[in-house]
Kinemage of the C-alpha trace (Angstrom):
@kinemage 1
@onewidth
@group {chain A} dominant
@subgroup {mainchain}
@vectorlist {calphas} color= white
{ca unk a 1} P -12.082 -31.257 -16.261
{ca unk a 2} L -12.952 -33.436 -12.754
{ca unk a 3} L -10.464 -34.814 -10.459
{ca unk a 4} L -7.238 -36.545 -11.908
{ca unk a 5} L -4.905 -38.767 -9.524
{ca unk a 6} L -3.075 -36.796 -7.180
{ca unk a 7} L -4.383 -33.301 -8.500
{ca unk a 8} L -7.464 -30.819 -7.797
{ca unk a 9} L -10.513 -30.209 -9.820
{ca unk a 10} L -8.245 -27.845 -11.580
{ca unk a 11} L -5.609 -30.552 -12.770
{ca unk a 12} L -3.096 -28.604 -10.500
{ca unk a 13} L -0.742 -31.051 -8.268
{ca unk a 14} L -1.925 -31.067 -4.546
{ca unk a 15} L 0.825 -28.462 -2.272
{ca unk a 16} L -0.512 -29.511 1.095
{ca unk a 17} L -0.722 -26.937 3.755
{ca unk a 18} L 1.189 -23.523 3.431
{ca unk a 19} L 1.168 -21.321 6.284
{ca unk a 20} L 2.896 -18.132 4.014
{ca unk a 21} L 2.113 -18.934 -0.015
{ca unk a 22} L 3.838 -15.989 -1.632
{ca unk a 23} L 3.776 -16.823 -5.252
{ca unk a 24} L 4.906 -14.854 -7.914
{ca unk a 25} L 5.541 -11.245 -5.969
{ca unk a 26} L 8.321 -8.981 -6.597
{ca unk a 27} L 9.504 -6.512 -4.263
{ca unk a 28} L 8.119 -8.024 -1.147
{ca unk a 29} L 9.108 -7.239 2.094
{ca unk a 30} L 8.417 -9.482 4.848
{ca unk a 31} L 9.302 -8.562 8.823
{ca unk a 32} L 8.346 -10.311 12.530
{ca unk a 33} L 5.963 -12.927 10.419
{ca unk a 34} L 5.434 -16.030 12.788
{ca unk a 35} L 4.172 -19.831 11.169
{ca unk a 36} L 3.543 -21.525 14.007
{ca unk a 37} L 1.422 -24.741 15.376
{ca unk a 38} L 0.764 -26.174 11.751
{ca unk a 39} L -0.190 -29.606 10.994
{ca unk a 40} L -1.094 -31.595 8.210
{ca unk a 41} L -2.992 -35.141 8.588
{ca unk a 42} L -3.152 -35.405 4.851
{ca unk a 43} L -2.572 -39.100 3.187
{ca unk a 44} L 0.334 -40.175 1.506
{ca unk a 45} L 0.054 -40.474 -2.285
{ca unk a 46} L -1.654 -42.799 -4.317
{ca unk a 47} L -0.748 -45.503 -6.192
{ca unk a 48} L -4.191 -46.022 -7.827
{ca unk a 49} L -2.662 -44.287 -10.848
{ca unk a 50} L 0.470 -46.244 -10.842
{ca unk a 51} L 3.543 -45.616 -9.019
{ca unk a 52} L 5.477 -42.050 -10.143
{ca unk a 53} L 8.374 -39.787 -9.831
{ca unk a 54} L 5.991 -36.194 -10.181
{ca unk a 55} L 2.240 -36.153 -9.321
{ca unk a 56} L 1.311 -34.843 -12.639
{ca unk a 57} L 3.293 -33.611 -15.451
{ca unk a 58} L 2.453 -29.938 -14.210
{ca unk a 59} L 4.076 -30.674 -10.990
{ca unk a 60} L 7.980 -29.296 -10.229
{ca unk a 61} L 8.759 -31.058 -7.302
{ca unk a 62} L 8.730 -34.853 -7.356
{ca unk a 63} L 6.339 -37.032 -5.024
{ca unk a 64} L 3.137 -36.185 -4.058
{ca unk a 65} L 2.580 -32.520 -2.129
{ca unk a 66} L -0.572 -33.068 -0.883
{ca unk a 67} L 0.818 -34.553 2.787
{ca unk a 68} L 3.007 -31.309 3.001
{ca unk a 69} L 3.422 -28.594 5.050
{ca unk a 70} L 5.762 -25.321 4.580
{ca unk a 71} L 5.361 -22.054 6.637
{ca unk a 72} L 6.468 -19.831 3.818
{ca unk a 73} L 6.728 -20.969 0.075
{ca unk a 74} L 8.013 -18.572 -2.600
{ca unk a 75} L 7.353 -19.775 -5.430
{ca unk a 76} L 8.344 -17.748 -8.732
{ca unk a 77} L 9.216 -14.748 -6.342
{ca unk a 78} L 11.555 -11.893 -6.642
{ca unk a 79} L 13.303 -9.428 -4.815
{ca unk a 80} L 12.208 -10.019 -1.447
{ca unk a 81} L 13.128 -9.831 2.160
{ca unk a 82} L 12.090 -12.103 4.956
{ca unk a 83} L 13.580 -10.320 8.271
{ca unk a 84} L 13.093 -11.433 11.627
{ca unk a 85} L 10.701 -14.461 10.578
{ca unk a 86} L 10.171 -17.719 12.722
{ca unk a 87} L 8.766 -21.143 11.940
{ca unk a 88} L 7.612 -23.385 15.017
{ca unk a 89} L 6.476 -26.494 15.483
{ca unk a 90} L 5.414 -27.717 11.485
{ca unk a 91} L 4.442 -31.323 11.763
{ca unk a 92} L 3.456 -33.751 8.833
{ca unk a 93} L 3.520 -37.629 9.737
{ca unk a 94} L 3.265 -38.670 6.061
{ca unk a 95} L 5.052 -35.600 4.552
{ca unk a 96} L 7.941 -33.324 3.973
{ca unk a 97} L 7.982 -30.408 5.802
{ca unk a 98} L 10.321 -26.968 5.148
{ca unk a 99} L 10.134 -24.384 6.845
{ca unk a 100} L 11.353 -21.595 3.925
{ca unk a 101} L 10.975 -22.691 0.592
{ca unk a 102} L 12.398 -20.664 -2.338
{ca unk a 103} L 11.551 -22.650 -5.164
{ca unk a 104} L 10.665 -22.515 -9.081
{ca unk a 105} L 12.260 -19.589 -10.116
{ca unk a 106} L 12.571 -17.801 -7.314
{ca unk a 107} L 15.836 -14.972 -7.254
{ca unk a 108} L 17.050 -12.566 -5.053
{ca unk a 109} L 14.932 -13.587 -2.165
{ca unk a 110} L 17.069 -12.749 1.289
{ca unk a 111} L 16.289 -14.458 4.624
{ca unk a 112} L 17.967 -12.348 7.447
{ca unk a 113} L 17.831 -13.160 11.027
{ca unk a 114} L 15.031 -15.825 10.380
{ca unk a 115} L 14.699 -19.071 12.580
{ca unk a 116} L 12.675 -22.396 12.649
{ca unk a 117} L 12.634 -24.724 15.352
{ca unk a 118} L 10.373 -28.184 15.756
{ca unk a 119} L 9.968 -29.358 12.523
{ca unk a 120} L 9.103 -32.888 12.492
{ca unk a 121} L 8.250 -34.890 8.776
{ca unk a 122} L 7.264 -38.823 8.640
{ca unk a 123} L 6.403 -39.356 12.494
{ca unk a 124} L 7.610 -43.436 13.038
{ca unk a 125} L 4.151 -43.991 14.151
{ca unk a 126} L 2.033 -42.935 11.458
{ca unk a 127} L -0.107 -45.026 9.303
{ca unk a 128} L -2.132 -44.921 5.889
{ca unk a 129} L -5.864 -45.564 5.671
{ca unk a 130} L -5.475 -49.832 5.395
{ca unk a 131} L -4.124 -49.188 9.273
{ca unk a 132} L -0.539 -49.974 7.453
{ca unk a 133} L 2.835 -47.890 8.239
{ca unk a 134} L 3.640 -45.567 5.898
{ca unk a 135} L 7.050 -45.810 4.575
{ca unk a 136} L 9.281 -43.410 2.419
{ca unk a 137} L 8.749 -44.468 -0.826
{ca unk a 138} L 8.900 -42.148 -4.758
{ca unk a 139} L 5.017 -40.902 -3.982
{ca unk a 140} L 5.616 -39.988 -0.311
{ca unk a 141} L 8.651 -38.385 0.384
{ca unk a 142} L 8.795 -37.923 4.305
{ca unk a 143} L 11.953 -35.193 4.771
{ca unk a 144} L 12.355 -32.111 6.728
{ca unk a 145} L 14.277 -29.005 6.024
{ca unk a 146} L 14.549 -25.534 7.936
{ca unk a 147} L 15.376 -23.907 4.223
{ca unk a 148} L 15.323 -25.427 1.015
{ca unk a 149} L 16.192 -23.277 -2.296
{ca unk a 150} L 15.035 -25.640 -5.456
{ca unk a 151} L 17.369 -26.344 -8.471
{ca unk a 152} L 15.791 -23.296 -10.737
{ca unk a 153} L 16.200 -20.228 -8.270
{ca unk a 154} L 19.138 -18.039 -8.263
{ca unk a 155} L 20.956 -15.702 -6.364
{ca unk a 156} L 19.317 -16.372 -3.123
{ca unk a 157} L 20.550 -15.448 0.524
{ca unk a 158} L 20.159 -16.847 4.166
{ca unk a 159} L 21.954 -14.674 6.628
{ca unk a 160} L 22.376 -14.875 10.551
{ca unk a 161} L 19.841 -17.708 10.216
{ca unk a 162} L 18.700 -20.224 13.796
{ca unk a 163} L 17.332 -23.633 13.473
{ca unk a 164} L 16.926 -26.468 16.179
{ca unk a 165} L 15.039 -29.483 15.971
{ca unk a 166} L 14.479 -30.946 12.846
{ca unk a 167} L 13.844 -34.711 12.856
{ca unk a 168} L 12.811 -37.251 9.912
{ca unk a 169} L 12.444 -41.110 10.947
{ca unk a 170} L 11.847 -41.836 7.395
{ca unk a 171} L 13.671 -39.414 5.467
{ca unk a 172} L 16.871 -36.707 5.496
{ca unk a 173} L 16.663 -34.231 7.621
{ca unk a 174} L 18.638 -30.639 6.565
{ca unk a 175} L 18.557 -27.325 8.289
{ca unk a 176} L 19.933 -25.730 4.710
{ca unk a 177} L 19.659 -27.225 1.062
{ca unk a 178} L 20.996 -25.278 -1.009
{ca unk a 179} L 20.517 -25.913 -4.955
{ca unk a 180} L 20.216 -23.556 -7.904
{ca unk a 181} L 22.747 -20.649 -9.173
{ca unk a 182} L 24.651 -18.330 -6.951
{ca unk a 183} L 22.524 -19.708 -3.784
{ca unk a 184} L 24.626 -18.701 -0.223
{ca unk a 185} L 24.156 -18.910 3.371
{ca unk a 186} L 26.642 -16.837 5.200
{ca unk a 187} L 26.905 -15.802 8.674
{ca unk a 188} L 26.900 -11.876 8.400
């Protein structure tokens, strides 16, 4: 159908860079898997289209993705174990960054003994194309977290997890967000 605003040639909404993209798996088992050194230079979104809450109506997380970088992304995912994974040094100066993100669906995905450290999302000093600063706004959403489970998954786990470093000028920084149904971190 051509380009759209925000989207590929395919209509789909723009996910940035994704070290890990394990979408719709079950059963997957994960151990000593390392995302490290990745950067995105991507643009913040555009307000050519207008100004918006979601990219495109096909889109399940709001702002625009295309500025984003994740080391591993399970998306629609089940049954899975991450063990003994690190994320280093994910950098996006006019984007969110997370290190692990469970999202759409996602259930029973278990994180154990996994770690992130230098995660860094909406650098003070970046600027758009016009040479302007970019600043947080509903299209560019500029935060950084080490785990983030989204508001559909379920019965998630992160256990004996590590995280150092994560910095936002322009946004939250979290090492844990924790939405969805029977979601836990715990220390065992």
């Amino acid at each position: 159908p051509g380009f759209v605003c925000n989207g590929d040639s395919m209509a789909h909404a723009n996910k940035g860079v994704v070290a890990y993209k394990i979408d719709g798996t079950r059963d997957i088992n994960m151990t000593e898997c390392t995302a490290t050194d990745v950067v995105n230079y991507g643009e913040e979104g555009s307000t050519r289209c207008g100004y918006y809450e979601y990219s495109l109506r096909s889109a399940t997380l709001p702002g625009y993705g295309g500025a984003e970088v994740r080391g591993f992304s399970l998306a629609g995912s089940k049954d899975g174990t991450l063990t003994d994974c690190a994320v280093v040094n994910l950098d996006s100066p006019k984007g969110t960054v997370v290190g692990y993100d469970i999202h759409t669906d996602g259930g029973n995905i278990t994180l154990i003994n996994c770690s992130e450290s230098g995660l860094v999302a909406g650098s003070r000093d970046a600027v758009n194309t016009a040479g302007t600063p970019v600043t947080a706004n509903p299209m560019t959403r500029c935060n950084a977290f080490g785990v983030r489970m989204g508001t559909q998954t379920h019965d998630n786990e992160v256990r004996q997890y590590c995280s150092s470093d994560i910095t936002s000028p322009l946004g939250v920084a979290a090492e844990v967000v924790v939405n969805g149904r029977n979601n836990r971190v715990s220390g065992e």
